[in-house]
C-alpha positions in Angstrom: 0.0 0.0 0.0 1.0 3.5 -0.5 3.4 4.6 2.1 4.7 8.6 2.7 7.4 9.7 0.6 10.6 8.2 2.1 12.3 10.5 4.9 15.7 11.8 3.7 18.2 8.6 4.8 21.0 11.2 4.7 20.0 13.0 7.6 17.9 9.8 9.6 20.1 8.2 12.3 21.3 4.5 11.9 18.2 2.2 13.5 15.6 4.8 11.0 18.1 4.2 7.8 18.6 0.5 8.7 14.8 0.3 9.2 13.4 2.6 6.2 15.8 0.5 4.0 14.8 -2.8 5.0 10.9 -2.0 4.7 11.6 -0.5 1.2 13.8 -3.6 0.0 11.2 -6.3 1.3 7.7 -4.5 -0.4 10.0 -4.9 -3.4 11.3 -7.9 -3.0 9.6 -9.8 -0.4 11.5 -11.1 2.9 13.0 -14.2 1.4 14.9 -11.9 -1.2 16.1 -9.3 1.0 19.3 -10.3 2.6 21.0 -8.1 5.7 24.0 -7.4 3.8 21.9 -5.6 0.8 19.9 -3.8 3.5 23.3 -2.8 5.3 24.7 -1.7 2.4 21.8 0.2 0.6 21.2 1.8 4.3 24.8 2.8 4.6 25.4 1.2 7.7 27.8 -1.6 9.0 26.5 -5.0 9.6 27.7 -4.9 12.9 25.7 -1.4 13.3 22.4 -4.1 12.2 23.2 -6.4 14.6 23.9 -4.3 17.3 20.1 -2.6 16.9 18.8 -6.2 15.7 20.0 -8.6 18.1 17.8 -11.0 16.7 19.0 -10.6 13.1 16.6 -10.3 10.1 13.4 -11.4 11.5 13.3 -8.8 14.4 14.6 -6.2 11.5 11.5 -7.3 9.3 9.2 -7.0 12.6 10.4 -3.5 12.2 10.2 -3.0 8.6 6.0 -4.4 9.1 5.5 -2.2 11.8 6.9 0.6 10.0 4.2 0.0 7.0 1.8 -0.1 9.3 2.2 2.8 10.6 2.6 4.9 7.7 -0.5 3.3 6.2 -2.1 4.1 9.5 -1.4 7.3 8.8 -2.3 7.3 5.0 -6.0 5.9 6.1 -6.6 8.2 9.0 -5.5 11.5 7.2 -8.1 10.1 4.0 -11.0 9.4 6.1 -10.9 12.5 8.5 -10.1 14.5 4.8 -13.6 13.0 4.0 -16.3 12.3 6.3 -18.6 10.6 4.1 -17.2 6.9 3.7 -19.2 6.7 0.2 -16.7 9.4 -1.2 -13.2 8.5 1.0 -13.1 5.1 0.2 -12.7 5.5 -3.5 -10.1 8.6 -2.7 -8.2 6.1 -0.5 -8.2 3.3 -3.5 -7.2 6.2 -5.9 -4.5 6.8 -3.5 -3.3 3.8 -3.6 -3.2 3.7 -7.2 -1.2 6.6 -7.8 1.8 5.5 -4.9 1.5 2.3 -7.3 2.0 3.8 -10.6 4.4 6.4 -8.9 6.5 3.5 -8.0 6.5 2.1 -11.5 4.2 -0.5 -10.0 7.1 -1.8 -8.1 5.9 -0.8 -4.3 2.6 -2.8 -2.9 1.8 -3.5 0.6 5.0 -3.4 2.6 3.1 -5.4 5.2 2.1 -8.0 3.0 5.0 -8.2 1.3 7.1 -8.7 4.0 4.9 -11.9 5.7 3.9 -13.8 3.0 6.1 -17.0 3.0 6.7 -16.2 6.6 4.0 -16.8 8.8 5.0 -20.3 9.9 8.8 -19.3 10.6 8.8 -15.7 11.4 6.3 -15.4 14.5 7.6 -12.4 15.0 7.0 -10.7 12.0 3.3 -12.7 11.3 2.2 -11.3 14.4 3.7 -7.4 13.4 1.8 -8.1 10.8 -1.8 -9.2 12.3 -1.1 -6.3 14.6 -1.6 -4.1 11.6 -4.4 -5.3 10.1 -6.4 -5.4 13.4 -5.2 -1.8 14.0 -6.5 -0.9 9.7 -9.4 -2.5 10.6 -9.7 -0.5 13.7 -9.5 2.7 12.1 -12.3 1.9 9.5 -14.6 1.0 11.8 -13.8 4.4 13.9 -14.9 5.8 10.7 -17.9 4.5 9.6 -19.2 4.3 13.3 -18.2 8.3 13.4 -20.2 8.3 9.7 -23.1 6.8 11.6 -22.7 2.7 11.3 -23.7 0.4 13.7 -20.7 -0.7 15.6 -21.4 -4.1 14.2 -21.8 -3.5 10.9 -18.5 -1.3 11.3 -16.5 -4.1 12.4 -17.6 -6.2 9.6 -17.1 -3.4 6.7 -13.8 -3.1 8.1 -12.7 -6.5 7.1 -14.2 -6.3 3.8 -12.8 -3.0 3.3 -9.0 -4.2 4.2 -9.1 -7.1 2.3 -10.8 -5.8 -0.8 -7.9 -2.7 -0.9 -5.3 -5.5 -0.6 -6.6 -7.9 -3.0 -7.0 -4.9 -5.7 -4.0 -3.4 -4.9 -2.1 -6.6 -5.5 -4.3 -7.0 -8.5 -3.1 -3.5 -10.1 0.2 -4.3 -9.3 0.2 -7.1 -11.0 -2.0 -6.1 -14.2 0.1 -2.6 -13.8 -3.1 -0.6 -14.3 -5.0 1.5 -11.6 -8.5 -0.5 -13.1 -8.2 -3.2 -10.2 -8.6 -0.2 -7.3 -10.4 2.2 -9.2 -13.3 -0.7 -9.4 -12.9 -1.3 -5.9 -13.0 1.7 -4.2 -16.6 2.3 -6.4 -17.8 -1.0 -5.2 -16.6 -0.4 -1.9 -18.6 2.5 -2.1 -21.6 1.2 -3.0 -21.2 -1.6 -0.4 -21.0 0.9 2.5 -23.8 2.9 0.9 -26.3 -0.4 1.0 -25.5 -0.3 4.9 -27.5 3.4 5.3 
């Protein structure tokens, strides 16, 4: 998912650089691709420098790199929705959004979450629960939403899910077909799906 424009590594201390780089290099290429001496290297740090703020080697560093996606797509969701109060008109801005950090990234940058855990779940507990952590907490702030928009809470907490995995599934979709089509259709549907709920 679309993250903020990276901070300036130049001026970020060691653990951010080390960090930033690592979350970039695995929504690229995944966790199984990204190996500490690339991320050390691209972050401009000494592997001793990774080890002495990572103990626990690469899967505590890719714990990091999720929680880092999650919070800048926290971020991302909260400044979309509270931009637009009507859930009907934000979740199509959030999917458009996401389609234009996509294409920005010459398709290249999808859900750093995601792309981090998948193929890790069962030996990276660490990093799978990061991982559920942010989802619960993307879910969290959708349902906020839709209950400040006027939703049941129950019907909030269900929305929620459908609206996570529905921007995930079509983000990974436009990725793939590099074309914004997957989440410009979703964010419509998505809109007409929150719309029934009134």
């Amino acid at each position: 998912m679309k993250t903020k424009a990276p901070h300036d590594l130049a001026t970020a201390g060691t653990r951010e650089r080390i960090v930033r780089t690592a979350s970039r290099l695995m929504q690229r290429q995944g966790y199984e691709g990204t190996g500490i001496k690339q991320i050390s290297r691209e972050a401009g740090a000494t592997l001793g420098s990774v080890y002495h703020f990572f103990p626990g080697g690469k899967q505590e560093l890719g714990a990091a790199a999720v929680r880092l996606g999650d919070e800048e797509f926290t971020e991302l969701l909260r400044e979309t929705l509270d931009a637009e109060p009507e859930p009907e008109k934000a979740l199509p801005a959030l999917a458009a959004s996401l389609a234009e950090g996509l294409r920005d990234s010459d398709w290249l940058d999808g859900c750093p979450v995601t792309s981090t855990v998948v193929g890790t779940a069962s030996g990276a507990p660490g990093i799978q629960q990061a991982a559920a952590e942010a989802f619960a907490r993307w879910r969290s702030v959708v349902a906020e939403s839709l209950v400040a928009a006027g939703f049941a809470a129950p019907d909030a907490a269900d929305l929620s899910h459908t609206v996570i995995a529905t921007l995930e599934g079509a983000e990974l979709a436009s990725q793939v077909a590099r074309s914004e089509a997957p989440l410009e259709a979703a964010g419509r549907h998505l809109a007409r799906l929150v719309a029934s709920y009134r």
